[in-house]
C-alpha distance (Angstrom), angle and dihedral (degrees) to the residues before:
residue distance angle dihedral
X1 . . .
X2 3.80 . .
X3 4.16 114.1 .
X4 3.64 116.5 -179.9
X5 4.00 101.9 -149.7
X6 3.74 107.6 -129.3
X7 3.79 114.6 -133.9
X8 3.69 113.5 -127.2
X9 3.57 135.9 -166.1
X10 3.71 126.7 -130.2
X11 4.11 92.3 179.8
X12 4.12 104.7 117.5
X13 3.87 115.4 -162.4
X14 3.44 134.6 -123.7
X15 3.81 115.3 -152.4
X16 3.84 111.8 -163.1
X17 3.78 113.5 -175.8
X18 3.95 107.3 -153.5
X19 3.04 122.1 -146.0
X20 3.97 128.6 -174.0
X21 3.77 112.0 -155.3
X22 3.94 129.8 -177.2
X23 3.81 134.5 149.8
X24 3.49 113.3 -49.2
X25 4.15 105.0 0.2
X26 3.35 92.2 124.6
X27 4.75 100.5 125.1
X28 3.45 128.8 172.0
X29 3.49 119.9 -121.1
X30 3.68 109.2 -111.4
X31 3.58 123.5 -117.1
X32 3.79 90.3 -119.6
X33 3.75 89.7 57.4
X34 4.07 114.5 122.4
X35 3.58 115.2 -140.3
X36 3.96 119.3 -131.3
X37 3.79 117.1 -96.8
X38 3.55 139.4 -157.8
X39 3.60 131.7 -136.0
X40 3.86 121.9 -92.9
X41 3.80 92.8 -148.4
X42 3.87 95.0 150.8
X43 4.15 93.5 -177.5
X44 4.00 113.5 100.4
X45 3.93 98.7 170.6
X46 3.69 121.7 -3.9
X47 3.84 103.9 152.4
X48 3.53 90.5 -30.3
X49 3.87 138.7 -7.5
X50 3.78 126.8 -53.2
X51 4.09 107.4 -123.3
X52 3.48 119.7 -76.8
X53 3.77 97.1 23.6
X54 3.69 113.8 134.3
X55 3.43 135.5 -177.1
X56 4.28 128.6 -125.5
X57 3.51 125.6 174.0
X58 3.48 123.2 -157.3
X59 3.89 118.2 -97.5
X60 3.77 99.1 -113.2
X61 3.56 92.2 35.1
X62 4.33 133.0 106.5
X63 3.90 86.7 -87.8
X64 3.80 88.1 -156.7
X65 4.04 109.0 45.8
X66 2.87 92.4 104.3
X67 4.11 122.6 91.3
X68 3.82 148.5 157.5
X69 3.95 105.2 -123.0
X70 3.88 122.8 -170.4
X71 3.64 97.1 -170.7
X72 3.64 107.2 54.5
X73 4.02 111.5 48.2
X74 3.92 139.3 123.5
X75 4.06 97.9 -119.8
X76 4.14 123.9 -24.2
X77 3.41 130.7 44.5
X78 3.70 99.5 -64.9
X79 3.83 155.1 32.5
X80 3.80 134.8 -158.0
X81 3.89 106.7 -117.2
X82 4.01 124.3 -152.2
X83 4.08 119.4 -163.0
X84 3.85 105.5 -160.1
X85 3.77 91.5 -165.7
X86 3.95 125.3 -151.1
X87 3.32 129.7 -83.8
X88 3.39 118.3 -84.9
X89 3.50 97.7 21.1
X90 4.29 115.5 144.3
X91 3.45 100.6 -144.5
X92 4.00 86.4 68.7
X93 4.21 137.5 -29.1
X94 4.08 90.7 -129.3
X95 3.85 138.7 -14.8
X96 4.02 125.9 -92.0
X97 3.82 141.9 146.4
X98 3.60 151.5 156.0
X99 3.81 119.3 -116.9
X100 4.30 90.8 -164.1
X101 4.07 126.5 176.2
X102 3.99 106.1 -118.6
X103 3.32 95.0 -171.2
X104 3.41 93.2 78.3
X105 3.28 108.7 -90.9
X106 3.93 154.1 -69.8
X107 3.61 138.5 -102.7
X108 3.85 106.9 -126.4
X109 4.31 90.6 170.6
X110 3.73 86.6 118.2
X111 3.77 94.9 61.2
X112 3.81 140.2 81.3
X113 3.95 99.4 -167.7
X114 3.68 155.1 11.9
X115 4.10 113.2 -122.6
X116 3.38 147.9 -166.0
X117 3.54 150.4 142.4
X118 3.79 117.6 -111.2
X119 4.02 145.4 -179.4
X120 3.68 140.0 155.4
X121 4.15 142.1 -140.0
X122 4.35 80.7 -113.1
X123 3.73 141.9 0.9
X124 3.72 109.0 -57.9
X125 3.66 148.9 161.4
X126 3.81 126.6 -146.2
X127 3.79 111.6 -125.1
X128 3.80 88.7 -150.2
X129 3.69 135.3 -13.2
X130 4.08 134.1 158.7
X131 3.92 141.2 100.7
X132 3.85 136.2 -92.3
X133 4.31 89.1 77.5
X134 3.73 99.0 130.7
X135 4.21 104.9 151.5
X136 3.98 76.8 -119.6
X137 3.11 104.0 99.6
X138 3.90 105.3 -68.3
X139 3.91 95.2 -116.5
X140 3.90 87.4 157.6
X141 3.73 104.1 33.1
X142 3.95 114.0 158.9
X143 3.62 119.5 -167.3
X144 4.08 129.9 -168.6
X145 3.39 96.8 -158.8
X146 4.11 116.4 -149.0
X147 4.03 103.4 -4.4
X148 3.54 113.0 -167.4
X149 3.65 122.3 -134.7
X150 3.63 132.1 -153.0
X151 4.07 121.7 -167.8
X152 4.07 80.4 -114.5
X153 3.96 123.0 86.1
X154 3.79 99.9 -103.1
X155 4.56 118.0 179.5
X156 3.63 95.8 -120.6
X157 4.44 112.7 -162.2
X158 3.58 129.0 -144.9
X159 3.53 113.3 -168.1
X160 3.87 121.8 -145.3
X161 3.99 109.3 -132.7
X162 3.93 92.0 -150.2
X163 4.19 110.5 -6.2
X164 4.46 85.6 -173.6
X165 4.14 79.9 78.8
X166 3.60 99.3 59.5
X167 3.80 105.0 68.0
X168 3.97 86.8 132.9
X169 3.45 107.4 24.6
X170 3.94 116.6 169.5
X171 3.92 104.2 178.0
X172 3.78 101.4 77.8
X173 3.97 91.9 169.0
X174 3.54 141.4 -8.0
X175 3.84 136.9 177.8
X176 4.03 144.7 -176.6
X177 3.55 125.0 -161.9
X178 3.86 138.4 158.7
X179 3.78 134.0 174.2
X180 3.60 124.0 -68.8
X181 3.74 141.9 -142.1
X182 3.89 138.1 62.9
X183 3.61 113.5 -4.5
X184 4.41 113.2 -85.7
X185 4.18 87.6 20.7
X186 3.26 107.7 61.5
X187 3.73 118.7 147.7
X188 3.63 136.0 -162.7
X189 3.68 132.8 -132.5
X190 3.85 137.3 175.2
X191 3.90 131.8 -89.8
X192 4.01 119.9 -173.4
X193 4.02 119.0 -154.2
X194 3.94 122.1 -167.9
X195 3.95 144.5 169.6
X196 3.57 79.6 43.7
X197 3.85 103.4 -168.5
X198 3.85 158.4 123.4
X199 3.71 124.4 -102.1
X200 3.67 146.0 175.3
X201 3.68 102.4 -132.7
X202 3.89 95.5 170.4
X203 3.50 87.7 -151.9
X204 3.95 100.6 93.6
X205 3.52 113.0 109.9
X206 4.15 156.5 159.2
X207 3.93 99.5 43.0
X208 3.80 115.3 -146.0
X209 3.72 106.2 176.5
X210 3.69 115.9 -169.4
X211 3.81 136.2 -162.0
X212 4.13 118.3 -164.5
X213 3.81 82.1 5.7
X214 4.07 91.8 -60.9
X215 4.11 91.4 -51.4
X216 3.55 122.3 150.2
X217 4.36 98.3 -138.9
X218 3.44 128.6 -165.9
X219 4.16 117.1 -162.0
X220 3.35 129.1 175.0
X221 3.64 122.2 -156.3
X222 3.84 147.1 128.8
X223 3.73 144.8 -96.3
X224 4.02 116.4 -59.3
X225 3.83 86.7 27.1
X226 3.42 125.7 139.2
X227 4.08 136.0 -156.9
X228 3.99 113.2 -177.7
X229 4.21 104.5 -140.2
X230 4.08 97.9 -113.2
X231 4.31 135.3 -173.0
X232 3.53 87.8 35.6
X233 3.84 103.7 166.8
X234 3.91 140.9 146.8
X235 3.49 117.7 -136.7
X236 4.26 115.4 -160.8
X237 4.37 125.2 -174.5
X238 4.23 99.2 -124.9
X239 3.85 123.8 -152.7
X240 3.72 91.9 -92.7
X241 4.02 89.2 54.9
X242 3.31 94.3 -112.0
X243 4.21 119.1 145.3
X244 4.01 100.5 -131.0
X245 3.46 117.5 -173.4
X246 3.89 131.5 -173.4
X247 3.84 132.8 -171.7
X248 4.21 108.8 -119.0
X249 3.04 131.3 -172.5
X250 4.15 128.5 -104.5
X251 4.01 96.2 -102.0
X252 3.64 95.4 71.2
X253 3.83 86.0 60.0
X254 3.51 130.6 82.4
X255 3.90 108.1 -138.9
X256 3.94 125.7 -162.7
X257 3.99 138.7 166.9
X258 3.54 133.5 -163.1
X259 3.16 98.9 -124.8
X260 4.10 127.4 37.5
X261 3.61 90.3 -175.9
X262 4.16 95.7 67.8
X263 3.79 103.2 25.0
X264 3.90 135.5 16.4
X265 3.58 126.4 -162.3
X266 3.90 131.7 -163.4
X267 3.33 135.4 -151.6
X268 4.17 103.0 -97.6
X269 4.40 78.3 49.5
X270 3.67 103.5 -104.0
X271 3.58 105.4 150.2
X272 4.37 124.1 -146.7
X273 3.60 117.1 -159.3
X274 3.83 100.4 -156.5
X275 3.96 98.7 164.3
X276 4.06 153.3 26.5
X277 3.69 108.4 -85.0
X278 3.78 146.8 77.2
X279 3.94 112.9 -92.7
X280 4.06 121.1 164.7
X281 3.84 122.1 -140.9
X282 3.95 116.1 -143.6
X283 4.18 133.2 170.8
X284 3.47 144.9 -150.0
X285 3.81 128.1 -158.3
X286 3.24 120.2 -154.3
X287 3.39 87.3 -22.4
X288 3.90 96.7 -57.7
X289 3.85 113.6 118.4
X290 4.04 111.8 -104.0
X291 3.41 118.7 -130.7
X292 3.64 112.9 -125.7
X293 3.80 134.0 46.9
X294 4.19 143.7 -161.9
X295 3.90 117.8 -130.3
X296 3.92 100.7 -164.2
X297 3.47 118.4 -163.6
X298 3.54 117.9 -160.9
X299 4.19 119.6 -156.1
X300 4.19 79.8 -170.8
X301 4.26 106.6 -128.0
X302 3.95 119.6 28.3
X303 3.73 111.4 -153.9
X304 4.10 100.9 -135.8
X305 4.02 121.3 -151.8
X306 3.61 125.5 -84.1
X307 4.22 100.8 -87.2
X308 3.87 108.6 -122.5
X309 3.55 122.3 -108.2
X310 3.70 101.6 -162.2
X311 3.87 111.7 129.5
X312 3.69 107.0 -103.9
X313 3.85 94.9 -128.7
X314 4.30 77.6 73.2
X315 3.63 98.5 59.1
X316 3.53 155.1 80.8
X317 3.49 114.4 -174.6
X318 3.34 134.2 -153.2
X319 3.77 104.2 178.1
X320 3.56 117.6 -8.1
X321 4.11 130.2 119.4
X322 3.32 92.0 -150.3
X323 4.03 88.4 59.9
X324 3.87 128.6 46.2
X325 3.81 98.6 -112.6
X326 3.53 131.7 -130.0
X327 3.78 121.3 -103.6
X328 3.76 99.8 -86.9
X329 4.32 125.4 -177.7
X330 4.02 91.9 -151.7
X331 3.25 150.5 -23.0
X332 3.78 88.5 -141.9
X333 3.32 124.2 37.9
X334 4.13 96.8 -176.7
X335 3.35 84.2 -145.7
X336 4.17 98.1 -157.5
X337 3.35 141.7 -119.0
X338 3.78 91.6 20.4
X339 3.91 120.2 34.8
X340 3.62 127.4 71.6
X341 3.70 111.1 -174.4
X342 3.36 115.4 136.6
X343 3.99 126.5 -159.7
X344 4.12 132.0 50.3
X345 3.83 117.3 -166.5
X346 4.06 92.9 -28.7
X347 3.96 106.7 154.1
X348 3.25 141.6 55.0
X349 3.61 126.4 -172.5
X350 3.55 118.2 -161.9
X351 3.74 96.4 -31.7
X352 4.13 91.4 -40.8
X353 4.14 107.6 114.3
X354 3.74 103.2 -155.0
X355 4.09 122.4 173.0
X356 3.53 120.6 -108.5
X357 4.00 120.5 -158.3
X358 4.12 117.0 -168.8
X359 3.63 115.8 -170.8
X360 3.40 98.5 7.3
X361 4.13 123.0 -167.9
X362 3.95 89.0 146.0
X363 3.77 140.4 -38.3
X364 3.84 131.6 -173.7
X365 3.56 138.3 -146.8
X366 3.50 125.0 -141.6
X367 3.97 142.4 -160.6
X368 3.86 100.7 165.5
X369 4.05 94.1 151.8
X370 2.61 103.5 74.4
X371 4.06 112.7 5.1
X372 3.30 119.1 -129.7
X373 4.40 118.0 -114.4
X374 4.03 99.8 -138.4
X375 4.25 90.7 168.3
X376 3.95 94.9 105.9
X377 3.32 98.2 36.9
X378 4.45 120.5 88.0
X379 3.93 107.9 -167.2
X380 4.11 141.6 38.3
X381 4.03 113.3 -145.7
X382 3.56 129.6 -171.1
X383 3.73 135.6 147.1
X384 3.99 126.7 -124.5
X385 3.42 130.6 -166.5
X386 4.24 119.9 177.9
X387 3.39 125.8 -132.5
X388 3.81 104.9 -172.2
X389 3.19 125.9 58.4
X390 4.20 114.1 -87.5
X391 3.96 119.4 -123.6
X392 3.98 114.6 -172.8
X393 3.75 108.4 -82.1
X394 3.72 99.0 34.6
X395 3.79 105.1 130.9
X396 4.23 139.7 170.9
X397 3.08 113.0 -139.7
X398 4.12 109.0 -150.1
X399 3.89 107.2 -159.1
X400 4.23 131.3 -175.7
X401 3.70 123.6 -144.3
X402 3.63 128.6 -155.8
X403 3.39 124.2 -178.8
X404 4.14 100.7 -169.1
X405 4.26 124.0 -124.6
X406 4.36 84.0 -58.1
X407 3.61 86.4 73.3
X408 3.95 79.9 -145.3
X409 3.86 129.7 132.2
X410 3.68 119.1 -127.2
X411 3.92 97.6 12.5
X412 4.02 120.2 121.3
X413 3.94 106.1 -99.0
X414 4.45 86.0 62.4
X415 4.06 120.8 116.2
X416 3.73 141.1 -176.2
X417 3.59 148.6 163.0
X418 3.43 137.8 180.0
X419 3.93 137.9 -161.2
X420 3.84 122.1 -147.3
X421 3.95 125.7 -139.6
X422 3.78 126.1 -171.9
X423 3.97 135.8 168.9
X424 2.75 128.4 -21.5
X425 3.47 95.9 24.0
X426 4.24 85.2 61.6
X427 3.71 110.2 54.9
X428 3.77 127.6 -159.1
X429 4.09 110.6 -105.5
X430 3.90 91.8 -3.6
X431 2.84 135.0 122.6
X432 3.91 110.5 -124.8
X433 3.85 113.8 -164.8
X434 3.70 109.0 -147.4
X435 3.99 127.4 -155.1
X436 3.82 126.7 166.4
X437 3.36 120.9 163.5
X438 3.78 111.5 -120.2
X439 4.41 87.4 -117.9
X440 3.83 83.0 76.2
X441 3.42 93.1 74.3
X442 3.38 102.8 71.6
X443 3.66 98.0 169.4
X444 3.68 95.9 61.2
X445 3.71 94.7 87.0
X446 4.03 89.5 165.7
X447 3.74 125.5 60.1
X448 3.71 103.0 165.1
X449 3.92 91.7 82.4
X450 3.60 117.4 36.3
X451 3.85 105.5 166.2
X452 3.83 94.7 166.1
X453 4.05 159.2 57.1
X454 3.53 120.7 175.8
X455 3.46 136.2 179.6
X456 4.18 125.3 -154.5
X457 3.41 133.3 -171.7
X458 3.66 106.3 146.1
X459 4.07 80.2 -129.1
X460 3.95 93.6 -68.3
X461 3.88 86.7 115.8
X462 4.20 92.9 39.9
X463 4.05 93.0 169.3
X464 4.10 137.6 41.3
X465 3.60 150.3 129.0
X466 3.40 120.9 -127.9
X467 4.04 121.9 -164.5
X468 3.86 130.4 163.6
X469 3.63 109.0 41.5
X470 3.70 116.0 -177.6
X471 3.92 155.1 115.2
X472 3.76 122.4 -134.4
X473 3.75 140.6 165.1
């Protein structure tokens, strides 16, 4: 097959705005003044690329997967081609890019949509794909999440939540894609996209805009907190009747709160809570009501752990900001049908990330790849602070899994051992500095793999933060 390789620019810009000041320069603009305007070109590749597109792939990406090919394509002389490569492969774990405008931009205001036709070499979905990816801070970021692909040309429609934003849009197109199939074989295979373009289709309609996916939350938390806005999406009705929804990012909302004095919100949704108090956040979109709120409920100052002072050349962390941590796969494993704990890593107070569990009957943390060689080191440390209030009996259990040279669960070379600690020795909104030296365990008769921290409390202890996770000698 004949690819034409597309030549594509690395060069980022720097765009200074000088400005020559002196006593007294200050003019205002007269009322005959025309503000500058972008272009309204609304074609991205038709036969080739409209001027000033250029193309960056992301760092970790398959640099090259992408390709002009004249053979395959829906109508013209030419198709943009896509190789998802395999997994494993060294030139790049999956494909992405941005296709972005450098010449400074385009006014898409007059549009409803981004469209294109689409197929593949198999059956595929699209982790990710969309517009509004610029490397500029992404303040209009659109994102069709999990496409599907046929091996026929199908029109594919991405709505735009609110097109009177983008009067200098950058990010014409974007995409992410890796290989697919059963986990440690996945393979690649190739997708082709043409008439790559914007549109006003007039028939978009019905907008149901959504923050946290249209849930009503309530968070408590203290001053110098911070909760990032999240499942923000717009959902439209298309011709064919079908409900398409995309994931957009927090600019084309408008944010408010109820009260400036206990939270503050800005306008890509990151929320401040600067005082004591209860204030709710709500949004419009485009002037339509989103479904979905935040009731914040601030207990004013939060009284953070006692920062370690053990010399880093001692530790292994596991969560700590004091520490760089150790690759870890979660904090929460929501290990189904049985546990309920809610929460992994959720707050941060005034720069300090501290793990919140809700509901907790147990949880586990796990660092699987790699595992984690314990042997040299003589004590585990972490800090616990209650939420609920304690009755007599209510325990954590602390717990230490090693999974043996197999680096396999369940298999005959695995050890643990956990210790158990109940009131008093866990005190209602205290902090409770814990230290036991890794000889306690006496069950945990390998140290070479540790895969695993779990907590247990069989939901006597139901709420607590957790901070400063970490062994040292």
């Amino acid at each position: 097959m004949k690819k034409v390789k597309y030549k594509y620019s690395k060069i980022f810009f720097l765009l200074t705005l000088l400005c020559i000041t002196a006593i007294s320069c200050e003019r205002e603009i007269s009322e005959d003044a025309v503000l500058a305007t972008f272009p309204d070109n609304a074609e991205v590749y038709i036969d080739g690329f409209s001027g000033g597109l250029e193309y960056y792939p992301y760092a970790d990406s398959q640099q090259e997967a992408f390709s002009v090919d004249t053979e395959v394509k829906y109508t013209g002389t030419s198709s943009m081609r896509f190789d998802v490569p395999n997994v494993g492969d060294l030139r790049g774990a999956y494909a992405g890019a941005i296709f972005r405008d450098d010449n400074g931009g385009r006014d898409l205001s007059g549009y409803d949509a981004l469209t294109f036709y689409a197929k593949s070499s198999k059956a595929a979905v699209i982790n990710d794909i969309g517009f509004g990816q610029d490397f500029f801070g992404n303040k209009f970021q659109v994102s069709n999440e999990g496409l599907q692909l046929s091996t026929n040309w199908v029109k594919y429609i991405i709505p735009i939540p609110d097109a009177s934003k983008l009067t200098q849009e950058q990010g014409m197109f974007w995409y992410a894609e890796g290989p697919e199939g059963p986990v440690g074989s996945e393979v690649g295979y190739t997708f082709w996209v043409d008439e790559l373009k914007y549109e006003k289709l007039g028939t978009i309609a019905q907008a149901r805009p959504k923050m946290f996916n249209g849930e009503d939350k309530v968070e408590t938390s203290f001053t110098g907190g911070i909760i990032q806005i999240t499942g923000l999406t717009q959902t439209y009705n298309l011709s064919n009747g079908v409900n398409h929804t995309v994931a957009a990012g927090g600019h084309y909302f408008k944010f408010s709160t109820t009260d400036v004095s206990v939270a503050t919100i800005t306008r890509s949704g990151l929320v401040s809570i600067v005082g004591e108090g209860s204030a709710e956040i709500t949004a419009t979109l485009n002037g339509v009501e989103v479904a979905g709120s935040l009731v914040i409920n601030s207990l004013g100052q939060f009284v953070q752990a006692t920062p370690p002072t053990v010399n880093a050349g001692n530790v292994i962390s596991i969560f700590s900001d004091v520490y760089t941590n150790e690759p870890v796969e979660y904090y929460n494993g929501y290990w189904a049908p049985y546990q309920t704990t809610l929460g992994q890593n959720d707050i941060t107070i005034s720069g300090d990330n501290i793990i919140k569990y809700s509901e907790l009957n147990f949880v586990g943390i796990q660092f699987t790849k790699p595992t984690i060689d314990i042997s040299q080191m003589t004590n585990f440390h972490l800090d616990i602070q209650v939420v609920n209030e304690l009755n007599s009996g209510d325990y954590v259990t602390i717990k230490l899994q090693d999974i043996g040279p197999d680096n396999t669960f369940g298999t005959g070379d695995d050890s643990a051992a956990e210790i158990k600690y109940s009131s008093p020795n866990l005190v209602t909104g205290e902090w409770v500095s814990i230290n036991i030296p890794l000889s306690s365990f006496s069950g945990l008769t390998g140290k070479s793999n540790l895969a695993q921290v779990v907590f247990v409390s069989d939901a006597t202890v139901t709420d607590m933060y957790v901070d400063n996770i970490y062994f040292n000698k």
